[in-house]
C-alpha positions in Angstrom: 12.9 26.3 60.0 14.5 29.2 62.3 14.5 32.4 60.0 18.2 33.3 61.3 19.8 29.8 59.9 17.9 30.2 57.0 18.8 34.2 56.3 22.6 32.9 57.0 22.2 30.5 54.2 20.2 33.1 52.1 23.1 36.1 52.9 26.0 33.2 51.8 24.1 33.2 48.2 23.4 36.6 48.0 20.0 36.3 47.7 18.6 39.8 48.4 15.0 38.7 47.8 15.0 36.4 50.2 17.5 37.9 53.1 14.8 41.0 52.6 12.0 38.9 53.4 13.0 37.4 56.4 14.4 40.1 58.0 10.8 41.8 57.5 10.1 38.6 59.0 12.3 39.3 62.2 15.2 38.0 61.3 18.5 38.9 63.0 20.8 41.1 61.4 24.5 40.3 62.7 28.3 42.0 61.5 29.0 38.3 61.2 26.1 38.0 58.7 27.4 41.3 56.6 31.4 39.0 56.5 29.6 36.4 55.3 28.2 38.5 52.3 31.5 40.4 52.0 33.3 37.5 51.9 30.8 36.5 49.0 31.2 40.2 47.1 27.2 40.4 47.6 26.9 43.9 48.0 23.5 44.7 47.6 23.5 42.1 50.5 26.0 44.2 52.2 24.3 47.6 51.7 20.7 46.2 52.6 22.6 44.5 55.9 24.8 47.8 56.8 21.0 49.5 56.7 19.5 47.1 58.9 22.2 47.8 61.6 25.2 45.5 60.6 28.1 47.2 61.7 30.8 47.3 59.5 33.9 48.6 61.7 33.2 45.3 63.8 36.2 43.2 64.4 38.6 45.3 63.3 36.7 46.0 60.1 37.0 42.0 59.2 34.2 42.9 56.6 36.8 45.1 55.1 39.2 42.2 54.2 37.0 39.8 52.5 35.6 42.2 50.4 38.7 42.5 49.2 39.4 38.7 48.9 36.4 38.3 47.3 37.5 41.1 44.2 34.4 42.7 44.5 35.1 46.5 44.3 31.5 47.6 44.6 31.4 45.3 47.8 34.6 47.1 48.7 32.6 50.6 47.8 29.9 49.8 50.1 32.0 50.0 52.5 34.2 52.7 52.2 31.0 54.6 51.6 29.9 53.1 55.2 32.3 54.7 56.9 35.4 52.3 56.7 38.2 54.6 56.2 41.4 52.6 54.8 43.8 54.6 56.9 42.2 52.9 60.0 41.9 49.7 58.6 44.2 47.4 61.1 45.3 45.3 58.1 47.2 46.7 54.9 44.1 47.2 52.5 46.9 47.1 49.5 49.0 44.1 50.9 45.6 42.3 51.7 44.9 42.6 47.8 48.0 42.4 46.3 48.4 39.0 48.8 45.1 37.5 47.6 46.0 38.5 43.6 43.4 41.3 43.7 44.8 43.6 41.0 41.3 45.3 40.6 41.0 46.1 43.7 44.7 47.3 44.2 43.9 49.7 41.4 40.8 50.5 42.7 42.3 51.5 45.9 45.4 53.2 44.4 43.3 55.1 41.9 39.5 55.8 42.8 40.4 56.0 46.5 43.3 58.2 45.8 45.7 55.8 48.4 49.1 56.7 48.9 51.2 54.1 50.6 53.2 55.1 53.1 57.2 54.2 53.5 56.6 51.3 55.8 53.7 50.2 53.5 56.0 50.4 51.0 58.5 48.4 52.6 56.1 45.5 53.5 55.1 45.3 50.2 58.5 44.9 48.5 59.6 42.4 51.2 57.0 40.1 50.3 57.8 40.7 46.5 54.6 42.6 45.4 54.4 45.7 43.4 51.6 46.6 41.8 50.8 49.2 43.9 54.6 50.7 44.3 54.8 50.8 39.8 50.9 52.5 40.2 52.4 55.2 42.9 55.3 55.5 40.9 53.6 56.2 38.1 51.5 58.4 39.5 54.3 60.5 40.7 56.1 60.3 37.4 53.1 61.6 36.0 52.1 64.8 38.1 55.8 65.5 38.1 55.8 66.2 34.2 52.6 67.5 34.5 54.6 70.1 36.6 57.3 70.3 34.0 55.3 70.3 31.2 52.8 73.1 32.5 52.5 76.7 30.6 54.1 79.2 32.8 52.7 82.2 32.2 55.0 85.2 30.0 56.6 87.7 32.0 54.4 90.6 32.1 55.7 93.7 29.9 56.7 96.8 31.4 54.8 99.6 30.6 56.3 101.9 27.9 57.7 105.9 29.1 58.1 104.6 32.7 61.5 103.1 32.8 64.9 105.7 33.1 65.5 108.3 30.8 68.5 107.7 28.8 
C-alpha cells in the first residue's frame, strides 16, 4: 500500500498513532493533508502536521476555514498559535462561523482572541441576518463603558492648611 494514500486516510480519522508512524516511515506531509485534518477538528493531527512542515497560510489560509466548520476551537488554536493571524485571514473568520452555526467558535474568536469586528464586518454580518457576534461586541462595549462609569475616581487632594490667603 503507498504510505501517502494510506496517511491521507489515517490524517481523515485523526489517527495520530498511525499518521506519526508513517511519516517516520517517509510519508509526505502536504497543506492539503493538514485541511483534511482541520476540516476533521484533529488537532493533535494538525499540530504534529504544522511540525512536520505543513503550511498553514497555504491557500489563503483554507485550513483556517474548516477549522472553523468543523467547531473545533483547539483545531482553530493550533492555528492561530501557528501564525494565522485572523486580520489576514481572506475570509470573514466571524461570518465563516456564524454562517456554518459555530457559536463556540464565534465566542471563542470574539472573547479569547479579543476580535473586534470592523464597520464593514459589521455590516456583512447584519445583511445576512447574523448577530452573535454584533450582541457579544455590544456587550462588550456596554460593559467596559460602565466599568468606566462605575470606576472610583480618586478624592480631590486637600489643600494643605496655613498656606491659602490670609483673611
Amino acid at each position: 500500500m503507498n504510505p501517502n494514500f494510506a496517511l491521507g486516510a489515517y490524517v481523515r480519522a485523526g489517527d495520530i498513532d498511525q499518521v506519526r508512524r508513517l511519516v517516520e516511515l517517509g510519508a509526505t506531509v502536504t497543506s492539503h493533508l493538514l485541511m483534511d485534518a482541520c476540516r476533521g477538528g484533529h488537532h493533535e493531527v494538525a499540530q504534529y502536521l504544522i511540525e512536520h512542515g505543513a503550511d498553514p497560510q497555504h491557500n489563503d489560509q483554507i485550513a483556517l476555514h474548516w477549522a472553523i466548520t468543523s467547531g473545533s476551537i483547539p483545531t482553530v488554536r493550533v492555528l492561530l498559535k501557528a501564525g494565522i493571524e485572523l486580520s489576514s485571514y481572506r475570509r470573514n473568520a466571524v461570518f465563516d462561523a456564524e454562517r456554518n452555526e459555530q457559536p463556540e467558535i464565534v465566542r471563542f474568536l470574539m472573547n479569547q482572541c479579543h476580535h473586534t469586528l470592523s464597520d464593514d464586518e459589521a455590516r456583512l454580518l447584519k445583511e445576512h441576518g447574523y448577530t452573535l457576534a454584533i450582541e457579544i461586541q455590544d456587550s462588550r462595549s456596554f460593559s467596559e463603558n460602565l466599568d468606566d462609569t462605575l470606576a472610583v475616581k480618586p478624592a480631590p487632594k486637600a489643600k494643605p492648611e496655613g498656606n491659602g490667603p490670609k483673611l
